[in-house]
py3Dmol code that shows the C-alpha trace and the ligand (Angstrom):
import py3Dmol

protein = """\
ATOM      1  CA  UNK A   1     219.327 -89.335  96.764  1.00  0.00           C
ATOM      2  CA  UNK A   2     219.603 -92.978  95.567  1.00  0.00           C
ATOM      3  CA  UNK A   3     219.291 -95.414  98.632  1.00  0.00           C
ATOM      4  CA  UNK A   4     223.086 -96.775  99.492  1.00  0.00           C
ATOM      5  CA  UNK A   5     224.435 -99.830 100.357  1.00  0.00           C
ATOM      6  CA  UNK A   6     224.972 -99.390 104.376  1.00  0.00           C
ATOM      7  CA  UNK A   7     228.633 -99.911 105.595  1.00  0.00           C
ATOM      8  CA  UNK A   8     229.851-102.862 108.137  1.00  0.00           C
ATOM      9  CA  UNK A   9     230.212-101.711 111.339  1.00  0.00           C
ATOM     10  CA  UNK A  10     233.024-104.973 111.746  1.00  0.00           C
ATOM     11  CA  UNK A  11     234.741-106.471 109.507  1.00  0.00           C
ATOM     12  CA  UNK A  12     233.588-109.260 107.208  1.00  0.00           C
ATOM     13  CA  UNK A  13     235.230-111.802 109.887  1.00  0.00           C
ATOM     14  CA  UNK A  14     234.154-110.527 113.132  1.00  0.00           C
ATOM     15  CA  UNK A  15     231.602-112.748 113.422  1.00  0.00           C
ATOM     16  CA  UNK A  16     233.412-115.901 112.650  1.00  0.00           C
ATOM     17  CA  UNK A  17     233.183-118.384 114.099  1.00  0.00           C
ATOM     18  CA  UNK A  18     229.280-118.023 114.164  1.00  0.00           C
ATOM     19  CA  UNK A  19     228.663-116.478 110.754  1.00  0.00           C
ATOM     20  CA  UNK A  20     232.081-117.019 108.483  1.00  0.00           C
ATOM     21  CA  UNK A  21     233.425-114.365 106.437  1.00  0.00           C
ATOM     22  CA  UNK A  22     232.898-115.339 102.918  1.00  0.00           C
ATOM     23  CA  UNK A  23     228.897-115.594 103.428  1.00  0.00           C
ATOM     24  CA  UNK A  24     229.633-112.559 104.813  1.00  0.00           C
ATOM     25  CA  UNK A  25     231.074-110.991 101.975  1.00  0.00           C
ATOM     26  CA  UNK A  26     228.585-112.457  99.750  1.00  0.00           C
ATOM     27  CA  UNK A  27     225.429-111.781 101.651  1.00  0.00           C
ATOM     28  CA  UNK A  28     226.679-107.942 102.157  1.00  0.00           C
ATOM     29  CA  UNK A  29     228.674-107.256  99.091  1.00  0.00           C
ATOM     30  CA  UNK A  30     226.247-108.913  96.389  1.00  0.00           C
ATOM     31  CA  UNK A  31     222.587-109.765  97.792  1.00  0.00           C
ATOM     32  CA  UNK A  32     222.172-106.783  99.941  1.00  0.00           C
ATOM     33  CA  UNK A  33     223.968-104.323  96.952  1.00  0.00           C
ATOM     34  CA  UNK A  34     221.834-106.249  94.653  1.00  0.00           C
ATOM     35  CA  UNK A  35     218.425-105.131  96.497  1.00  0.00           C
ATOM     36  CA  UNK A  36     219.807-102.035  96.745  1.00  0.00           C
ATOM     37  CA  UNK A  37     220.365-101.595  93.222  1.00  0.00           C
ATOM     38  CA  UNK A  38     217.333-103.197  91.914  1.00  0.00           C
ATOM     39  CA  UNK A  39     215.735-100.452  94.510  1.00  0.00           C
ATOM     40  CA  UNK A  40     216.946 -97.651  92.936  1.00  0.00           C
ATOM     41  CA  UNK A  41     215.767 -99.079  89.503  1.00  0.00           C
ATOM     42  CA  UNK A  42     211.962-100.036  90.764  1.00  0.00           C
ATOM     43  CA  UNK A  43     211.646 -96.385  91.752  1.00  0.00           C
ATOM     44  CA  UNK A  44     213.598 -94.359  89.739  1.00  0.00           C
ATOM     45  CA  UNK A  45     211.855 -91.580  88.094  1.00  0.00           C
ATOM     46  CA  UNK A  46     208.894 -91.950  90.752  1.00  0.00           C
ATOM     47  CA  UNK A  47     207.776 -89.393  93.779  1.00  0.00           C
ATOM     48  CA  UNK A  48     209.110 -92.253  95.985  1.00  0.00           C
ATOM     49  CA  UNK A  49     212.829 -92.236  94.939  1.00  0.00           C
ATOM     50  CA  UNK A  50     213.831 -90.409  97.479  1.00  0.00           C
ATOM     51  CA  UNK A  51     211.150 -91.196 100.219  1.00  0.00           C
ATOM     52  CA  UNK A  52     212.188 -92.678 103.374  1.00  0.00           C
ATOM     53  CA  UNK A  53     212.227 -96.599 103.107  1.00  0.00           C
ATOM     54  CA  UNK A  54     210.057 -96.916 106.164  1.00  0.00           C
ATOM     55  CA  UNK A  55     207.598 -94.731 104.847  1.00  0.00           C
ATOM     56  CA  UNK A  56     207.542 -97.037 101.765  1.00  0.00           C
ATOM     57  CA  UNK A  57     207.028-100.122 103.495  1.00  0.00           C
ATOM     58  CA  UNK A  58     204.039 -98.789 105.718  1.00  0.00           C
ATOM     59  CA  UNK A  59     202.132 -98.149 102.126  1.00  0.00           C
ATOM     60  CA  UNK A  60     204.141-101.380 100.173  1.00  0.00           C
ATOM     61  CA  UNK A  61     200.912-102.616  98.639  1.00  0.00           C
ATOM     62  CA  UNK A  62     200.748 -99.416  96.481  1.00  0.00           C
ATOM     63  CA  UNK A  63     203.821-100.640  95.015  1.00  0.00           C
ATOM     64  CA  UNK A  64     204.592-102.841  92.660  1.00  0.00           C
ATOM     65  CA  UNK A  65     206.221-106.086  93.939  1.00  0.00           C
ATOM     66  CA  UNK A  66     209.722-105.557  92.596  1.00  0.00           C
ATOM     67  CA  UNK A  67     209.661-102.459  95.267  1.00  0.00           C
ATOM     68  CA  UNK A  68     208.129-104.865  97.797  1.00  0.00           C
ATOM     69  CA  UNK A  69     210.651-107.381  97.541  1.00  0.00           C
ATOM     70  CA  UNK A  70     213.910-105.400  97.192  1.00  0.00           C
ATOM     71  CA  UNK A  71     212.964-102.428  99.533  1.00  0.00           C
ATOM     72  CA  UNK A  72     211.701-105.345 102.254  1.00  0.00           C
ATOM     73  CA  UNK A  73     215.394-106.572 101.309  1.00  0.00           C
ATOM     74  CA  UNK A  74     217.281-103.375 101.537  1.00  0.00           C
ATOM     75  CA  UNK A  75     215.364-102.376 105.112  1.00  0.00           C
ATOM     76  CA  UNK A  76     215.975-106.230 106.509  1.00  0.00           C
ATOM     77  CA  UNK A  77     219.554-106.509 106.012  1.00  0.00           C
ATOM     78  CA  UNK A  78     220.379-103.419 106.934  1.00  0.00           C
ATOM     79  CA  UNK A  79     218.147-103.917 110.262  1.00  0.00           C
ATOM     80  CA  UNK A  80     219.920-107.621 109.864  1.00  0.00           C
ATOM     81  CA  UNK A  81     223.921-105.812 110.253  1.00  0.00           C
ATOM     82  CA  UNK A  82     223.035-103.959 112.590  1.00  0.00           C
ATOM     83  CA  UNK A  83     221.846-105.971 115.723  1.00  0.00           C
ATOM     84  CA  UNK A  84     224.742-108.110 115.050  1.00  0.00           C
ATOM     85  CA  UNK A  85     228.368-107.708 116.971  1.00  0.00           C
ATOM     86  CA  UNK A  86     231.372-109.630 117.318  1.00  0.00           C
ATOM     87  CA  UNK A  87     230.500-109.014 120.530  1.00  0.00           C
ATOM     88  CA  UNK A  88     227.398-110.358 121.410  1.00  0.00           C
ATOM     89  CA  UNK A  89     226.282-110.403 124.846  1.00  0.00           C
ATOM     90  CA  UNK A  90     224.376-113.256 126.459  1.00  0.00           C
ATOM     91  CA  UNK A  91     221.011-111.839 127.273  1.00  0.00           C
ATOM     92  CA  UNK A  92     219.156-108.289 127.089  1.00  0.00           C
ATOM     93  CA  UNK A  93     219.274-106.126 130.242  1.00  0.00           C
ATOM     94  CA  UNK A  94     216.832-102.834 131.392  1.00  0.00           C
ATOM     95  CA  UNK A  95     213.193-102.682 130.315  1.00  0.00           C
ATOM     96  CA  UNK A  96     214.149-104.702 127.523  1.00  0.00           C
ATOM     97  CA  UNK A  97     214.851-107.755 129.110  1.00  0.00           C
ATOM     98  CA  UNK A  98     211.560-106.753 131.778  1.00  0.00           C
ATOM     99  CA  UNK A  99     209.191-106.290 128.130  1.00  0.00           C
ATOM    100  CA  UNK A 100     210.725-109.812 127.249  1.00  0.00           C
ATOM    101  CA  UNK A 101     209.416-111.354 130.505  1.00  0.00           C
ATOM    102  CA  UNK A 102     206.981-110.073 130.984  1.00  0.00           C
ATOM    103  CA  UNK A 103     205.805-111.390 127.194  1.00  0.00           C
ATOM    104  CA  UNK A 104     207.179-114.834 127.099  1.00  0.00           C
ATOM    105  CA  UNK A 105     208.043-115.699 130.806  1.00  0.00           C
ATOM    106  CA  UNK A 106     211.495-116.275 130.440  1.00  0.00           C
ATOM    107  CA  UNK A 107     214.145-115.328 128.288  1.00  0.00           C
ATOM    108  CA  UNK A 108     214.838-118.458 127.136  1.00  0.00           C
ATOM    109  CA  UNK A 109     211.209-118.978 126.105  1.00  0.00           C
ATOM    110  CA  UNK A 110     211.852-115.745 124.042  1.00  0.00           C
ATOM    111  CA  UNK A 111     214.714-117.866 122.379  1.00  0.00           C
ATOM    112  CA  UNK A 112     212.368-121.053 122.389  1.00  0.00           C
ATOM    113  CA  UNK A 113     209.255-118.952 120.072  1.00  0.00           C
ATOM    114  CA  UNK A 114     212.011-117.221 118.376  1.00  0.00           C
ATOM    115  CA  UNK A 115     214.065-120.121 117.218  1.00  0.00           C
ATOM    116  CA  UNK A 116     210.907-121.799 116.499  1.00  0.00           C
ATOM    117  CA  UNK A 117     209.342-119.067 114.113  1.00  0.00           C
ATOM    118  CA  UNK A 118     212.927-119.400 112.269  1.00  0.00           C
ATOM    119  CA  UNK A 119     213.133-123.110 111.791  1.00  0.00           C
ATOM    120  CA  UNK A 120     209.753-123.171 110.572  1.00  0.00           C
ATOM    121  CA  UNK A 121     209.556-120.842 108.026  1.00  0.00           C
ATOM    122  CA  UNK A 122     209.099-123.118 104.968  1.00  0.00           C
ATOM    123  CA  UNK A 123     211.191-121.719 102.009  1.00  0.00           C
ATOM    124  CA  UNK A 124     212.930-118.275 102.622  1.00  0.00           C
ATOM    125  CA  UNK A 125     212.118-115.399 105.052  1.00  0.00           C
ATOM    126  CA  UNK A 126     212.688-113.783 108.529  1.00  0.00           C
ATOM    127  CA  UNK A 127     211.944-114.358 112.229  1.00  0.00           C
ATOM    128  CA  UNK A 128     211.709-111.341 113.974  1.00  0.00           C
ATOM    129  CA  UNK A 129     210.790-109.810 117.319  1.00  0.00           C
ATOM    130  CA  UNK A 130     209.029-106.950 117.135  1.00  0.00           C
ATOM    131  CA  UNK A 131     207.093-104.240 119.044  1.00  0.00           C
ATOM    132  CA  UNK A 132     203.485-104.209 118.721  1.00  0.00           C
ATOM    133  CA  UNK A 133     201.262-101.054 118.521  1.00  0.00           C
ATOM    134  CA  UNK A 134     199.486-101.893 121.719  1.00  0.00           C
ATOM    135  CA  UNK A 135     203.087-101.869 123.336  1.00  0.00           C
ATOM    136  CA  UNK A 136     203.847-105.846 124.158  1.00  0.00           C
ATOM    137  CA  UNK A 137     206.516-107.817 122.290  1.00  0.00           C
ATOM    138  CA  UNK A 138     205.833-110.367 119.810  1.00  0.00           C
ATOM    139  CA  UNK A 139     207.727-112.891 118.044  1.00  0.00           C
ATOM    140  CA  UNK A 140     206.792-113.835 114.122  1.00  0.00           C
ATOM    141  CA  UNK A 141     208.110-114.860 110.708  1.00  0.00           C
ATOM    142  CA  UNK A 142     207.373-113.356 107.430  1.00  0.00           C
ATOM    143  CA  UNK A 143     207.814-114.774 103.732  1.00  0.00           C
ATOM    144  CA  UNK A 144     210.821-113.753 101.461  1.00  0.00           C
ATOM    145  CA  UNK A 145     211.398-110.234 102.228  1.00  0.00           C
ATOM    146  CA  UNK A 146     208.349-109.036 103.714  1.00  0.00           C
ATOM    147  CA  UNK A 147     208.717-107.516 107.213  1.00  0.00           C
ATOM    148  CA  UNK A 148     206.190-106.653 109.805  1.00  0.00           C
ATOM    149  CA  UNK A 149     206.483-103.114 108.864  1.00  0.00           C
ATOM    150  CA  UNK A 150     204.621-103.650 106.073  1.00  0.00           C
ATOM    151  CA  UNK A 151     200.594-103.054 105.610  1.00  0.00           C
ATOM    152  CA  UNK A 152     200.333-106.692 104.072  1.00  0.00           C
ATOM    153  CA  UNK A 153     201.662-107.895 107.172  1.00  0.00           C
ATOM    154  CA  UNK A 154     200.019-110.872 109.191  1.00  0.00           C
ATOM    155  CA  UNK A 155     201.932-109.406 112.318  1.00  0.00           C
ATOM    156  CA  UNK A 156     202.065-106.145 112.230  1.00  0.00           C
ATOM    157  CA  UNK A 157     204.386-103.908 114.281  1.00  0.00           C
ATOM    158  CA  UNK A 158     207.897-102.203 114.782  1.00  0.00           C
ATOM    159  CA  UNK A 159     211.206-104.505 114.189  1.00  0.00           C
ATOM    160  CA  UNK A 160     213.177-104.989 116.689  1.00  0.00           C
ATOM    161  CA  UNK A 161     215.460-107.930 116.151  1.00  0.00           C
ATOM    162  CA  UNK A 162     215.574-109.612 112.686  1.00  0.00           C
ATOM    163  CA  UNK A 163     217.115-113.346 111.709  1.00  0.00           C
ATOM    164  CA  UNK A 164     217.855-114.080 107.646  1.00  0.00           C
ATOM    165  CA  UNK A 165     216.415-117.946 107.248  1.00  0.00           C
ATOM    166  CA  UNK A 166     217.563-117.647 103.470  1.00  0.00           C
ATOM    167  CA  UNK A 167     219.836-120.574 102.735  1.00  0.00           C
ATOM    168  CA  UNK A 168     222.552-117.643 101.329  1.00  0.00           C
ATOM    169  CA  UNK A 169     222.821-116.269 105.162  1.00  0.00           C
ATOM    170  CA  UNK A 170     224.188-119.764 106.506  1.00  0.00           C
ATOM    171  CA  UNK A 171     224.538-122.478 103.873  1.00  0.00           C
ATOM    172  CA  UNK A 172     228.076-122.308 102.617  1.00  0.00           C
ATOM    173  CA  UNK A 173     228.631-123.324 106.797  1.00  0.00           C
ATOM    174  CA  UNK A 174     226.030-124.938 107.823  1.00  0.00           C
ATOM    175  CA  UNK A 175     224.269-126.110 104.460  1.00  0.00           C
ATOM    176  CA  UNK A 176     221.001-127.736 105.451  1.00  0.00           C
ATOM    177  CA  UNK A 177     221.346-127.497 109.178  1.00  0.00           C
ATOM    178  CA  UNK A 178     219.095-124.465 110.003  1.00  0.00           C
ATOM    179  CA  UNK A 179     219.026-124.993 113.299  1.00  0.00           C
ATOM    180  CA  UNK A 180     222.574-124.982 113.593  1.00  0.00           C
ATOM    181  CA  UNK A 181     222.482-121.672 112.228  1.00  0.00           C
ATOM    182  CA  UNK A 182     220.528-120.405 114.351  1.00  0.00           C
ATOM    183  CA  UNK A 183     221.686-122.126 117.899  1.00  0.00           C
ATOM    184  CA  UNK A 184     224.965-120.260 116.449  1.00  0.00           C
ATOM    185  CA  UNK A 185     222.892-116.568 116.045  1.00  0.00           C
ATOM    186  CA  UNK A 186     222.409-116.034 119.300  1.00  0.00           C
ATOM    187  CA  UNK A 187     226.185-115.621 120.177  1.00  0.00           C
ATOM    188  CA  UNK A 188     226.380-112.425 117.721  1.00  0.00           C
ATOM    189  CA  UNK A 189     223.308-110.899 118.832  1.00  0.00           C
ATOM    190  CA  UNK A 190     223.794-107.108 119.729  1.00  0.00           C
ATOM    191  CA  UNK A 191     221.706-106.763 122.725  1.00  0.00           C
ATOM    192  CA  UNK A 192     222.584-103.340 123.446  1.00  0.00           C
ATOM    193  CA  UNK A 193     221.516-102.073 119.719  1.00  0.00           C
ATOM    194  CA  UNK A 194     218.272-104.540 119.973  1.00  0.00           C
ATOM    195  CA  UNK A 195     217.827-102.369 123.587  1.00  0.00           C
ATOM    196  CA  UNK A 196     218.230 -98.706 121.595  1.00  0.00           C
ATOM    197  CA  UNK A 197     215.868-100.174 119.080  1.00  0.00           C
ATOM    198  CA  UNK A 198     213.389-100.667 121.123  1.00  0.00           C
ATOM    199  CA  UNK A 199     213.719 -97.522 123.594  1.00  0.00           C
ATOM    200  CA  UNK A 200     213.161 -95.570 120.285  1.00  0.00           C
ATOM    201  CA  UNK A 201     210.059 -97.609 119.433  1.00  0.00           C
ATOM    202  CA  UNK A 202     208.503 -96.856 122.284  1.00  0.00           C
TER     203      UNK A 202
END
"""
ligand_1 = """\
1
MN
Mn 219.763 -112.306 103.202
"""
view = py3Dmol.view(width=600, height=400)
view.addModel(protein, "pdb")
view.setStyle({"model": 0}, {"cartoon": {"style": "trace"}})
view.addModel(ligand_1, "xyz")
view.setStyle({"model": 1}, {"stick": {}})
view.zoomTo()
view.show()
């Protein structure tokens, strides 16, 4: 079975006014389709066409990069729609939110590091928080569409919340501002999926 384009769970403007709709349609509807497509054409024909994307990802640099960079897409954004909600709670709860203290202090010097990794990515990639094999939380930022899942990863581990720093996922609102962006991410985070995410990690 081909790998699929994953459906919204919201609509296209749920998010607004945080994330507007038509970078919403665009980011969904053509990049993510796009790395699905050019997916399904990297592998097509090979023993990995139907292989789990994870499973991919933990053995990417046996793959050519056109399977690096559109099944790092593919697994990102999808990761990317789905700790999102219109509605976004303020701040993790449960072990979660203990695992973030007990990491970073405070909760809001999880947002400080976080923030930070985002803003300075130079060029295009991802901040993410992640779950590391020795079972604390980190926060990092990968290139383009690598992800710490990867076995070329600097910062290896489990994703567990993932920000786009592309200019396509904020500049038709927020153009150069990055930071802007990403002072305005924060109000559609899905705590409660970020929570299930990382219960399952465990
Ligand atoms: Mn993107």
């Amino acid at each position: 079975m081909a790998f699929e384009l994953p459906a919204l769970a919201y609509a296209t403007d749920a998010l607004e006014p945080h994330i507007d709709k038509m970078t919403m349609e665009i980011h969904h509807g053509k990049h993510h389709q796009a790395y699905v497509d050019n997916l399904n054409k990297a592998l097509a024909g090979t023993d990995s066409a139907n292989a789990k994307i994870e499973d991919i990802l933990k053995s990417i640099s046996k793959f050519p990069m056109p399977v690096r960079n559109n099944g790092g897409g593919h697994y990102n954004h999808s990761l990317y729609w789905s700790i999102m909600s219109p509605n976004g709670v303020g701040s993790p709860s449960g072990d979660l939110a203990k695992a973030i203290d007990s990491a970073f202090g405070t909760f809001d010097a999880f947002k400080q590091k976080f923030a930070e990794a985002g803003t300075t990515r130079f060029g295009s990639g991802w901040a993410w928080l992640c779950l590391k094999a020795d079972g604390t939380l980190c926060v990092c930022s990968t290139p383009n569409q690598d992800n710490p899942l990867m076995d070329i990863a600097e910062c290896p581990g489990t994703p567990l919340l993932g920000m786009d720093v592309w200019e396509h996922a904020y500049y038709l609102k927020y153009q150069n501002k990055r930071p802007d962006y990403i002072a305005a991410f924060w109000n559609v985070v899905n705590w409660t999926a970020v929570a299930e995410r990382f219960a399952k990690a465990k």
